[in-house]
N, C-alpha and C positions, 0 to 999 in steps of 0.2 A: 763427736756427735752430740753429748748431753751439752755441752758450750752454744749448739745450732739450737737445740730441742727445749734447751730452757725457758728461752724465750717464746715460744709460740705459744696460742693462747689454744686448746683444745678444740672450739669450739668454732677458730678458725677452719679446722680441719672439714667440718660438717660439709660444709657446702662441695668439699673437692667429692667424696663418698655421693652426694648426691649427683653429681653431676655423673658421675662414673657409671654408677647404678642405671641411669635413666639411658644412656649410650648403650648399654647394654640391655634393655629392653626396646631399643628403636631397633637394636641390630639383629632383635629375636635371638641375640645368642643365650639368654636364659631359658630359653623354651626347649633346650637339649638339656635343661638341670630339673625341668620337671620331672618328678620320683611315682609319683601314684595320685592318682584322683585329682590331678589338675596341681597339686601340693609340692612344694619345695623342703628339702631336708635342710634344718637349721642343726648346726651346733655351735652352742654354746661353750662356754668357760669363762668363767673366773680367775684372774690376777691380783696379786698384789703389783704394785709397780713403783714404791715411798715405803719406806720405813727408817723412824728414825726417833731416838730417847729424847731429841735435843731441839730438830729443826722441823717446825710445823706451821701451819697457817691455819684460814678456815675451814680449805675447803677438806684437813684432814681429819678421820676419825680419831678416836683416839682408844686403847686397850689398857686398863689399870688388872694388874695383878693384883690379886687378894691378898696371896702373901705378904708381898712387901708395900703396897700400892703406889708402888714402879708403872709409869704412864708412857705407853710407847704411840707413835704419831702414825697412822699410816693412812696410804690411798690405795683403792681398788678398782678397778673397769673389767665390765663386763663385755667379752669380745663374741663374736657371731662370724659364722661366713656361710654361703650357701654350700653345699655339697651331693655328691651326687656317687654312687658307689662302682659308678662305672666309668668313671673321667677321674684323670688326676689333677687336674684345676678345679679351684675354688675360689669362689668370688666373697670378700671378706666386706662387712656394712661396719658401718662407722662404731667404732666402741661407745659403750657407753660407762661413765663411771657412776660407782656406788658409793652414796653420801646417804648421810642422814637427811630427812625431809624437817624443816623448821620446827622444834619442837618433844619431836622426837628421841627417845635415848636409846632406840635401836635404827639399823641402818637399813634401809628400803628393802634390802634382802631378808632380814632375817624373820623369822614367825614364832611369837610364842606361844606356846603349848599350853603355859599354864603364866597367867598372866603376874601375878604372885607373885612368882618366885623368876630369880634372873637365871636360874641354874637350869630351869626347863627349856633349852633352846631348841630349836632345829633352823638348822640356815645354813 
């Protein structure tokens, strides 16, 4: 499977997600996932899906240890699907991965508390 998967580019995938999505609003089958006040339940998560001491590129972030400042390589995507707590289907929207924004030495996710210091995180 990773031999098929290596190759595709992520962002090829967008378009199949939206095509799917929109089928699924022509067909009104989403309108049986609405939860309250017109609203759809999202959940969320976060993955790792890359890590690696050795093999990286740019779209990976990257984690230095203070200890040793040991540099490890990773990717993350944030995954979504609709749900509904009375149906056991869920209808999943396209991942999206978390990178740092040009510039930046933290990653789109993370929030600092205290700008100062890199040890104040929350993320």
């Amino acid at each position: 499977m990773r031999d098929i998967l290596d190759d595709v580019d992520p962002n090829d995938l967008r378009p199949l997600f939206k095509d799917a999505f929109r089928q699924l609003q022509r067909g009104k089958v989403l309108e049986k996932m609405i939860f309250m006040e017109g609203c759809y339940l999202l959940n969320l998560d976060g993955t790792g899906y890359f890590s690696s001491k050795v093999r990286h590129n740019k779209s990976c972030m990257e984690k230095v240890r203070r200890t040793t400042g040991e540099v490890t390589y990773y990717l993350q995507m944030l995954g979504a699907a609709i749900v509904h707590p009375d149906y056991k289907e869920v209808f999943p929207l396209c991942p999206e991965m978390i990178m740092q924004q040009d510039g930046d030495n933290k990653t789109d996710c993370e929030r600092s508390l205290c700008p100062a210091h890199d040890a104040c995180l929350f993320g």
